[in-house]
C-alpha positions as CSV (number, residue, x, y, z in Angstrom):
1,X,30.1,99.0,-21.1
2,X,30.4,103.0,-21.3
3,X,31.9,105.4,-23.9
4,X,35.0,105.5,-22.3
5,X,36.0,102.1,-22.4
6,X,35.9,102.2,-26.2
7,X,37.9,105.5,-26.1
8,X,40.2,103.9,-24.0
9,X,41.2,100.8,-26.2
10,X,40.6,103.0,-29.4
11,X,42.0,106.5,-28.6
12,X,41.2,109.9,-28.5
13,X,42.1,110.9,-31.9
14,X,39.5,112.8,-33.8
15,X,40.1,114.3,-37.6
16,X,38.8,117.7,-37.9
17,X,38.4,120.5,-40.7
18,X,37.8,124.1,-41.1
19,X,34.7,124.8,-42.0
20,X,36.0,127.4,-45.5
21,X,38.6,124.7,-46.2
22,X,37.2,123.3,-50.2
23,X,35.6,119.4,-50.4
24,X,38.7,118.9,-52.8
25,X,40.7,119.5,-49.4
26,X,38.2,117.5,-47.1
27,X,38.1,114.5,-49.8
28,X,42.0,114.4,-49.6
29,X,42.0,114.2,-46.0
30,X,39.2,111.5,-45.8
31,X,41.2,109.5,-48.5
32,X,44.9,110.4,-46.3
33,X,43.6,109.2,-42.9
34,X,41.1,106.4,-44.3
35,X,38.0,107.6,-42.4
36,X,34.6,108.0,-43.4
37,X,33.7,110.9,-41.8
38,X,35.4,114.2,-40.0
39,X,34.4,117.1,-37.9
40,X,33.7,120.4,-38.9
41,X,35.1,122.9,-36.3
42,X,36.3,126.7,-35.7
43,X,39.2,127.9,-34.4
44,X,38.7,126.7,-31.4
45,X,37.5,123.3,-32.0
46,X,33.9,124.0,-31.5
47,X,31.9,121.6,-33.3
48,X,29.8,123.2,-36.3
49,X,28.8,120.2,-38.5
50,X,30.2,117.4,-40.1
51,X,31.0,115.7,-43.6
52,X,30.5,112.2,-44.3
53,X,30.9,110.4,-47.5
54,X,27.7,109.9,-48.0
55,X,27.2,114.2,-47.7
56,X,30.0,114.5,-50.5
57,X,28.5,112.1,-53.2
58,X,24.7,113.2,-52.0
59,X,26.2,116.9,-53.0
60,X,28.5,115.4,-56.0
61,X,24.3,115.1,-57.5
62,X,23.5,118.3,-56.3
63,X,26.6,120.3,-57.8
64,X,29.0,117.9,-60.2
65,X,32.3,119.2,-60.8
66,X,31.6,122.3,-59.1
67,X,31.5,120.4,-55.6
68,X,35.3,120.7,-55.2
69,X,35.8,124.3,-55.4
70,X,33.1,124.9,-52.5
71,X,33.7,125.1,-48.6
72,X,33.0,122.0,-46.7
73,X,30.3,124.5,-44.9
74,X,27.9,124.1,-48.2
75,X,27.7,120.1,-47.9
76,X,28.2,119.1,-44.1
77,X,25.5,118.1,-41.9
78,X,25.2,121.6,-39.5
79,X,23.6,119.7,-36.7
80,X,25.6,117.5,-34.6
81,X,24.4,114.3,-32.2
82,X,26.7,114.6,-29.4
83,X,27.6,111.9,-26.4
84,X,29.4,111.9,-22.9
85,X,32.0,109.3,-22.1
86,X,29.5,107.6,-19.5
87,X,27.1,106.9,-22.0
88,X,26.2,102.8,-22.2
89,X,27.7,101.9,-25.6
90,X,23.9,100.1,-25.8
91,X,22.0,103.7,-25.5
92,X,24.8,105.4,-28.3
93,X,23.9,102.4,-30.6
94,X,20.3,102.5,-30.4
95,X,20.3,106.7,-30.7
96,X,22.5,106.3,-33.6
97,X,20.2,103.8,-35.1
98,X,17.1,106.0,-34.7
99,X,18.7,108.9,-35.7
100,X,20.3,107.2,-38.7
101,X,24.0,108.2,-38.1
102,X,27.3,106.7,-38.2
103,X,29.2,109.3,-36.0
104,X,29.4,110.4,-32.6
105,X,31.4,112.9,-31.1
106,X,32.5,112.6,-27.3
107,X,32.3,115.6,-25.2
108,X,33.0,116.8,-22.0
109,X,31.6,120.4,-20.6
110,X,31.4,121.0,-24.3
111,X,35.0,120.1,-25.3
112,X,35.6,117.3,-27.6
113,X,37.3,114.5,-26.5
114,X,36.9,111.8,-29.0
115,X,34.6,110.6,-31.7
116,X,33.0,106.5,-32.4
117,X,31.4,105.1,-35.0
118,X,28.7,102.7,-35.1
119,X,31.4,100.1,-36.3
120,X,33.5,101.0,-32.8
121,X,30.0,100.1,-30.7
122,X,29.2,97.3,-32.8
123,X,32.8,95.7,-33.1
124,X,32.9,95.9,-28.5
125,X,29.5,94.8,-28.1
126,X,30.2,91.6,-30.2
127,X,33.1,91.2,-28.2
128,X,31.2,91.4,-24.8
129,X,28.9,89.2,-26.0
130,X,31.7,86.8,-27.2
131,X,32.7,87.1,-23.6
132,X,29.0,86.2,-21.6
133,X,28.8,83.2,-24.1
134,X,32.0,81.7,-23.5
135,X,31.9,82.7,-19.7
136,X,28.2,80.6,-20.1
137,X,29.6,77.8,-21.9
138,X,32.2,77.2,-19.6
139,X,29.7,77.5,-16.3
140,X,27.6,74.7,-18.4
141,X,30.8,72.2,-19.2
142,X,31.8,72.9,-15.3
143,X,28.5,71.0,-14.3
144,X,29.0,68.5,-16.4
């Protein structure tokens, strides 16, 4: 299974900021569209980091209050793992295990096309393996 097919069933929809708008601003937007994580971009929707919870609350002990007045730019991660739509969903899940992330945006000649999460892979790999046992189960009661 590639990429694409979980952009397919999923959709293309990816939540982006700007990298001067505040973390109150991001925070609102995280909590609006009930996502863990979004895309810092420019103007013209080139990726230049992104925020995760996990940034925001490891900054939250850096700065306290203070956190909500500053740009997004001060707490998001700056550099950004990046896949194509052809990539197996099993090479994604094992880079994004090394690497330790939860995101990965989808590009194509450098434009971004979509974004998954580690709970996208994991959620389509169960189901394919859902589908080779049942598939095997019924080629074992057929012999029988």
């Amino acid at each position: 299974m590639k990429i694409a097919d979980i952009l397919g069933s999923k959709g293309r929809n990816v939540h982006t900021v700007l990298p001067w708008l505040t973390v109150a601003e991001v925070v609102d937007r995280l909590n609006r569209h009930r996502v863990g994580a979004v895309l810092v971009c420019d103007e013209n929707r080139a990726i230049r980091g992104i925020v995760s919870e996990r940034d925001i609350v490891r900054a939250l002990g850096k700065y306290g209050s203070d956190l909500l007045g500053k740009p997004v730019s001060e707490v998001m991660t700056p550099h950004v793992e990046t896949c194509e739509p052809d990539e197996t969903v099993a090479h994604a899940m094992a880079r994004m295990t090394f690497g330790r992330y939860r995101h990965l945006p989808v590009v194509v000649d450098g434009a971004l096309v979509g974004l998954v999460s580690i709970g996208d892979l994991v959620k389509h790999r169960v189901r394919e393996m859902e589908l080779e046992t049942g598939v095997l189960r019924d080629r074992v009661i057929a012999r029988y």
